[in-house]
C-alpha positions as CSV (number, residue, x, y, z in Angstrom):
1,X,-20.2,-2.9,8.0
2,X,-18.2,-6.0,8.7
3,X,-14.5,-5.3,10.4
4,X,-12.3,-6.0,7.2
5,X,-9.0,-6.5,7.4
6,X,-9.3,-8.3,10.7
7,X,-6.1,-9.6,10.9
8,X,-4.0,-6.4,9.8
9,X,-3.4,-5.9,13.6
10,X,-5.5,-2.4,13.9
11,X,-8.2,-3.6,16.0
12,X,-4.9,-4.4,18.6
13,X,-4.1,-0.4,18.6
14,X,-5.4,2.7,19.9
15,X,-6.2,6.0,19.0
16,X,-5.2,9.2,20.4
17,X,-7.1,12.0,20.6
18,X,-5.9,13.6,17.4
19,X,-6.6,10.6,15.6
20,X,-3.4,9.1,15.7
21,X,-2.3,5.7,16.2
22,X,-0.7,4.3,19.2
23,X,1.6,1.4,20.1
24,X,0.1,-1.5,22.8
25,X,1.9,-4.4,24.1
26,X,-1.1,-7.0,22.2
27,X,-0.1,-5.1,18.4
28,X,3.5,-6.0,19.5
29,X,2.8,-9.5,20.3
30,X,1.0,-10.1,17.1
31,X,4.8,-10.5,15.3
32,X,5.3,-12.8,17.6
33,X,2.9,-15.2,15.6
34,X,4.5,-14.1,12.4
35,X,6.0,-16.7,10.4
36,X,9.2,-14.8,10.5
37,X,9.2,-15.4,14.6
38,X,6.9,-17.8,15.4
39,X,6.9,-21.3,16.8
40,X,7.9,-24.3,14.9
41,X,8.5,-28.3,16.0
42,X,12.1,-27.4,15.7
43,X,12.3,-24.5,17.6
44,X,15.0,-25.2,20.5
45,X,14.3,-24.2,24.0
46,X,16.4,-21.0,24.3
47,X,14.2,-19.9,21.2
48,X,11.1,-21.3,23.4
49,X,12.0,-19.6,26.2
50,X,12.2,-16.0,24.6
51,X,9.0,-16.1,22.9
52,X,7.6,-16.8,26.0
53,X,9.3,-14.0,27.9
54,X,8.2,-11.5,25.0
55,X,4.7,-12.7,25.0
56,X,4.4,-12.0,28.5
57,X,6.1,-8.3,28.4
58,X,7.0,-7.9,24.3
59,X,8.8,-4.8,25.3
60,X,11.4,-6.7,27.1
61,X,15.1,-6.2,26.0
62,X,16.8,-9.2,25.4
63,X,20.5,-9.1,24.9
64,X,22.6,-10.2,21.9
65,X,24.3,-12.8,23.8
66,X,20.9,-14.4,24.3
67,X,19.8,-14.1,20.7
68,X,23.3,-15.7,19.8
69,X,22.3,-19.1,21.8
70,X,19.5,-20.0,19.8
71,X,20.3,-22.9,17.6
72,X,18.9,-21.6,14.2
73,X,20.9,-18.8,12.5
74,X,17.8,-17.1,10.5
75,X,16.0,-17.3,14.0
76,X,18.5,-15.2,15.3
77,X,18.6,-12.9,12.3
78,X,15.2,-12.5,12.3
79,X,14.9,-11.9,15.8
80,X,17.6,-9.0,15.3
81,X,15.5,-7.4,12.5
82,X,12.9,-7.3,14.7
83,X,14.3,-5.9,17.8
84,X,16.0,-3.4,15.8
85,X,12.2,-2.1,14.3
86,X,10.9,-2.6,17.9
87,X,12.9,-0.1,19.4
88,X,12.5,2.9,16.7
89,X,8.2,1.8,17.1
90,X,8.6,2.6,20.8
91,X,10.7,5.8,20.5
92,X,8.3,7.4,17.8
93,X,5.5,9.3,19.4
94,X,2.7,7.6,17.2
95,X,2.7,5.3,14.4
96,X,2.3,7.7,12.0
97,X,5.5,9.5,13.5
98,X,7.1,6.3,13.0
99,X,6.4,5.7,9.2
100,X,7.2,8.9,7.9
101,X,10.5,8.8,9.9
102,X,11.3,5.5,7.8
103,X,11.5,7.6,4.7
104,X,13.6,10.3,5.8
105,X,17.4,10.2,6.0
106,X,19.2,7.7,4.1
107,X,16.7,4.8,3.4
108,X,14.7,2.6,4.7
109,X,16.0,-0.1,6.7
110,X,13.2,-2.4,7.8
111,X,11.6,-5.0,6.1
112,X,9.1,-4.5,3.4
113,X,6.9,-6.4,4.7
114,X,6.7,-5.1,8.0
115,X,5.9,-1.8,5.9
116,X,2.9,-3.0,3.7
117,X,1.5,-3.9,7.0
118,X,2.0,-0.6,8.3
119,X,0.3,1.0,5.3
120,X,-2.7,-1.6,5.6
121,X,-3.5,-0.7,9.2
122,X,-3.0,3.5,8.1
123,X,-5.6,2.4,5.3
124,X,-7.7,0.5,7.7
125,X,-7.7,3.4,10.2
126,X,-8.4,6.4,7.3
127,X,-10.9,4.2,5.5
128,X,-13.3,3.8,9.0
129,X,-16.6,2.5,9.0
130,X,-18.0,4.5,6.0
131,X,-16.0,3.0,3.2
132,X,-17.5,0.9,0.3
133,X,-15.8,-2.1,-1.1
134,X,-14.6,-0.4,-4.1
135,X,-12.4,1.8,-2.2
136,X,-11.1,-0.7,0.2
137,X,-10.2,-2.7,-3.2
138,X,-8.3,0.2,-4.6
139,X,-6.7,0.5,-1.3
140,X,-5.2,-2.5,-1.6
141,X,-3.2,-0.9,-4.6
142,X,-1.0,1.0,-1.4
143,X,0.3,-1.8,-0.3
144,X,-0.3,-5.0,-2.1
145,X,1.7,-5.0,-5.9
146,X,-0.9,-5.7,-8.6
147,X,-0.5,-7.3,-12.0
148,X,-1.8,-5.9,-14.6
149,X,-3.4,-7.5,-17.8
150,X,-4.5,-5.4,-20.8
151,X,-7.2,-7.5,-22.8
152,X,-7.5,-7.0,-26.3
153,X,-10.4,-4.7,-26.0
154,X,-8.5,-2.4,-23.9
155,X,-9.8,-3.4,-20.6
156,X,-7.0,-2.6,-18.3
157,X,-7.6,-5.1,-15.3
158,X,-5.3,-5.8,-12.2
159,X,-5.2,-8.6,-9.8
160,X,-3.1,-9.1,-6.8
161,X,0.1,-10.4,-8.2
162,X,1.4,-13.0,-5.2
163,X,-2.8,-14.5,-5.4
164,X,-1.9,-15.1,-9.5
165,X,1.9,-16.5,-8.5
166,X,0.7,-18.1,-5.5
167,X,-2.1,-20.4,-8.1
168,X,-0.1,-20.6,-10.5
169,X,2.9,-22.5,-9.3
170,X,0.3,-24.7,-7.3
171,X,-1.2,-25.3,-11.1
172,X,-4.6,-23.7,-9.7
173,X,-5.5,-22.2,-12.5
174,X,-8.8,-20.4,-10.7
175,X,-11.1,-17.7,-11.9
176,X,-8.4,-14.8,-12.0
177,X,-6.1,-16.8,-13.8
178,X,-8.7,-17.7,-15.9
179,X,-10.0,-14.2,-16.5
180,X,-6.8,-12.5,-16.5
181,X,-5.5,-15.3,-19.6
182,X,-8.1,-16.3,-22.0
183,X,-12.5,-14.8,-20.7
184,X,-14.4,-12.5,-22.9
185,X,-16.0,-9.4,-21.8
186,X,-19.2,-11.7,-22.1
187,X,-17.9,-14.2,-19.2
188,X,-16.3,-11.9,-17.3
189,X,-19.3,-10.1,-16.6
190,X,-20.3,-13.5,-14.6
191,X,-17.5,-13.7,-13.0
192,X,-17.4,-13.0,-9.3
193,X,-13.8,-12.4,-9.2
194,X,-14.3,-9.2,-10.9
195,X,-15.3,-6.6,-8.8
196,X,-18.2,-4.8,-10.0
197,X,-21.8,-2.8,-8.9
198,X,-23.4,-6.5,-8.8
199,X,-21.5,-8.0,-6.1
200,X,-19.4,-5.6,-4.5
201,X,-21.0,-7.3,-1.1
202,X,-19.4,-10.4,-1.5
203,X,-15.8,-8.1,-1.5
204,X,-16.8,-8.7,2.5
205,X,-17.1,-12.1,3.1
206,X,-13.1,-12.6,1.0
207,X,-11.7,-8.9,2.2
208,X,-8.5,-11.1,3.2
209,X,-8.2,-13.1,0.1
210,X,-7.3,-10.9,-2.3
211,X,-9.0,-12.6,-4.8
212,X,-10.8,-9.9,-6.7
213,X,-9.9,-8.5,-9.8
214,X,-11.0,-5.1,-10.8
215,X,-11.0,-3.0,-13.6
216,X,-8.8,0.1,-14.1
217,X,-10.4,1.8,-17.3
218,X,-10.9,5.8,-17.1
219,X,-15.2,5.2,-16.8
220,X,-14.9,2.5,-14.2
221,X,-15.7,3.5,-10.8
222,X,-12.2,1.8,-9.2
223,X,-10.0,5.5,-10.1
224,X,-12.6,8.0,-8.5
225,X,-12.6,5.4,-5.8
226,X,-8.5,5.4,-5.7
227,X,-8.7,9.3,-6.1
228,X,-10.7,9.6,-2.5
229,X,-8.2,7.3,-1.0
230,X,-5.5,9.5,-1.3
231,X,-7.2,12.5,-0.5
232,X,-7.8,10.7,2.7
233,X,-4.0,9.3,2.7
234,X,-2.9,13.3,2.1
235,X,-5.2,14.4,4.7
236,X,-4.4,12.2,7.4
237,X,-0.8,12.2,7.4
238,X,-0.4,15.9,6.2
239,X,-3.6,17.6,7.5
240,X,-3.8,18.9,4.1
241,X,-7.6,19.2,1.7
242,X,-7.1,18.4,-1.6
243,X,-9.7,17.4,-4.6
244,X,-7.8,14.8,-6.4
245,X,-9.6,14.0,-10.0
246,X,-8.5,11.0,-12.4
247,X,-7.1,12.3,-15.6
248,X,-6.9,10.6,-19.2
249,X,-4.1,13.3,-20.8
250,X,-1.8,16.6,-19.6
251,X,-3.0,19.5,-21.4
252,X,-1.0,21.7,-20.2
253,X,1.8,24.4,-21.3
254,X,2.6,25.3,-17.8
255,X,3.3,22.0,-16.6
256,X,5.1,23.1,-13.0
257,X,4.7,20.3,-10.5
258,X,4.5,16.4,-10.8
259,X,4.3,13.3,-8.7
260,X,4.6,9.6,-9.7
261,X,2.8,6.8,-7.4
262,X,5.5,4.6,-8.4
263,X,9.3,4.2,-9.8
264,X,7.6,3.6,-13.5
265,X,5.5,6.6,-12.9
266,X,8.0,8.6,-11.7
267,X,10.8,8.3,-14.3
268,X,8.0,8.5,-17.7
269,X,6.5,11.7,-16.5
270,X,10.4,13.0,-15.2
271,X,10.9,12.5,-18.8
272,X,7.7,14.1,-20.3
273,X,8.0,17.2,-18.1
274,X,11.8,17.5,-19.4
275,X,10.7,16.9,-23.0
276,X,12.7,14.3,-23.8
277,X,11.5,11.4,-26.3
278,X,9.6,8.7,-24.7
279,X,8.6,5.9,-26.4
280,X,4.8,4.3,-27.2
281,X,5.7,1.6,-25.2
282,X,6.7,3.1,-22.5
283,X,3.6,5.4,-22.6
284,X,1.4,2.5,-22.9
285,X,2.6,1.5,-19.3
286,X,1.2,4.4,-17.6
287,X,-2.2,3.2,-16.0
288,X,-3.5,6.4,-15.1
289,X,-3.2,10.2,-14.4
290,X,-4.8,12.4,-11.8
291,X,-4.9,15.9,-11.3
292,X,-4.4,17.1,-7.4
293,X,-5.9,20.1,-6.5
294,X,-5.1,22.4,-3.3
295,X,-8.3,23.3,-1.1
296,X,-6.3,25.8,0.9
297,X,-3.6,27.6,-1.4
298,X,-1.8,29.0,0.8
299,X,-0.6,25.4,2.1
300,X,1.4,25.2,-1.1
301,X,4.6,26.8,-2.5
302,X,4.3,30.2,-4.4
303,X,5.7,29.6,-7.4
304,X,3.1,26.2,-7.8
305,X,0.3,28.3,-6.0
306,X,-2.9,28.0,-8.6
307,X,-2.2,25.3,-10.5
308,X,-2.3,21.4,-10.3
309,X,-0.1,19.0,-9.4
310,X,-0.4,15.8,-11.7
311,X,0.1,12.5,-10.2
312,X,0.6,9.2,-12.4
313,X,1.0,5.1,-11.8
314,X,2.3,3.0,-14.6
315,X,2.9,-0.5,-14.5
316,X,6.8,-1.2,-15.2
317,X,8.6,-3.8,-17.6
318,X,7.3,-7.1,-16.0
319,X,3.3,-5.6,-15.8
320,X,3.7,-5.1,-12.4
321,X,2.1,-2.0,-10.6
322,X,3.6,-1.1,-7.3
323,X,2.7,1.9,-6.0
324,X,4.6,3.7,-3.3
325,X,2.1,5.8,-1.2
326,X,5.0,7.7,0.8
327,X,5.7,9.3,-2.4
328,X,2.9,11.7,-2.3
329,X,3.6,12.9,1.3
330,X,7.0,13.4,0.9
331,X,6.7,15.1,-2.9
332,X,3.6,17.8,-2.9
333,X,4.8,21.3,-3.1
334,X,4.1,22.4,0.3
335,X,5.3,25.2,2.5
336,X,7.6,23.8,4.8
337,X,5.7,24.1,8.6
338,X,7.6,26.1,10.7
């Protein structure tokens, strides 16, 4: 299998011997060629001179008054930001540690980005060597928003939504746009950009692209594939089995436990479970529902011991699906860990 992702920054880490991810000196130096921090033809020689100091030991402190002699102004912002996230990565015990620390207490307060990229190398890490394209695809879903395009026949397909922007405002008009716009069913089963049993290879060869549509119908093999993904997410960050299935309706009168993937998720199936009116819609931006299942029951709460826990994604107002994968860690019923 080909190392996908490549330039994620996992391949910079290491692993401890319960499987956890540890900082290096080479994954901090990879923000230092960031956009946000690195090098440009205008960059004066203060600036020049602390990249250089932080490429040869990037857990150097530098002081304030330092930062404050660079010429630029977002230079020296962005330098803060990132000295700021630099010292909570090196207090947490693990990376892991670290990103389920950013959720607790009052908010998160480092960059989004920095985040997504933090989710991509979890992913890259929990996926391994055995993964088949179709889940690394869906995986994408955790940290990459998708936009989502509902054809007349009811195929529901997504595609990575800064790929469509990013061709759209250069008036690239490419195979996604294309596909996503105006194709049949007929063309689109030609089409390389959506992924599908034919050429789920080639997903290898453009794993940093993002230039793959795929299909998010209920008999289409990308929700199984997102179902094991989280399973593996659960697992790995809360050393907790579950069987997680995807789910077309809730059928069920004793409704006890919920989670949504997303904000648009979250607030339709509050609303469901509390029986108040939702619209059609608003239900026809729910994508999917899955049912979670507990392998070891006594993991979970009493009162939710037994039964499911539904989870649900929905795209929101703008057809935008943005799924929030610390939801589901910090959201299952379980028995606090003494």
């Amino acid at each position: 299998m080909p190392n996908y992702w490549a330039r994620c920054g996992f391949d910079t880490l290491t692993v401890s011997p319960d499987n956890q991810l540890l900082l290096t000196d080479d994954f901090l130096r990879t923000y230092l060629s960031r956009p946000e921090l690195a090098l440009v033809p205008e960059s004066c020689p203060k600036e020049r001179a602390i990249h250089q100091r932080l490429l040869n030991n990037p857990r150097e402190l530098i002081s304030q008054d330092e930062i404050e002699q660079m010429a630029d102004a977002d230079i020296q912002a962005n330098y803060a930001i990132w000295f700021r996230y630099r010292t909570k990565l090196l207090a947490a015990s693990s990376l892991e540690s670290f990103y389920m620390s950013l959720f607790e207490g009052e908010g998160v307060d480092v960059p989004p980005l920095f985040v997504a990229q933090l989710t991509q190398i979890f992913l890259r890490h929990i996926l391994g060597e055995q993964a088949d394209p179709f889940e690394i695809r869906v995986a994408e879903l955790l940290y990459r928003p998708q936009k989502i395009t509902i054809l007349e026949d009811g195929i529901v397909m997504a595609a990575d939504h800064e790929t469509i922007e990013r061709n759209a405002q250069a008036s690239e008009f490419g195979n996604i746009i294309d596909l996503l716009k105006n194709q049949s069913m007929a063309m689109r089963t030609l089409d390389l950009d959506v992924l599908h049993d034919d050429n789920a290879k080639s997903y290898w060869g453009r794993d940093e692209s993002h230039d793959f549509a795929i299909q998010l119908n209920f008999d289409q093999p990308a929700l199984p594939a997102l179902a094991k993904v989280l399973e593996k997410w659960i697992e790995h960050f809360l050393g907790v089995s579950t069987s997680i299935t995807p789910l077309k309706e809730i059928h069920d009168p004793k409704w006890v436990w919920h989670v949504g993937l997303d904000a648009s998720a979250t607030e339709i199936l509050n609303s469901l479970y509390n029986k108040e009116p939702v619209d059609e819609a608003t239900l026809s931006r729910i994508i999917c529902l899955f049912k979670l299942e507990f392998k070891e029951p006594n993991s979970v709460m009493s009162q939710v011991r037994g039964k499911p826990v539904y989870l649900g994604m929905a795209m929101n107002q703008d057809s935008i699906l943005k799924l929030k994968p610390q939801n589901v860690l910090f959201n299952l019923p379980l028995n606090p860990v003494s």
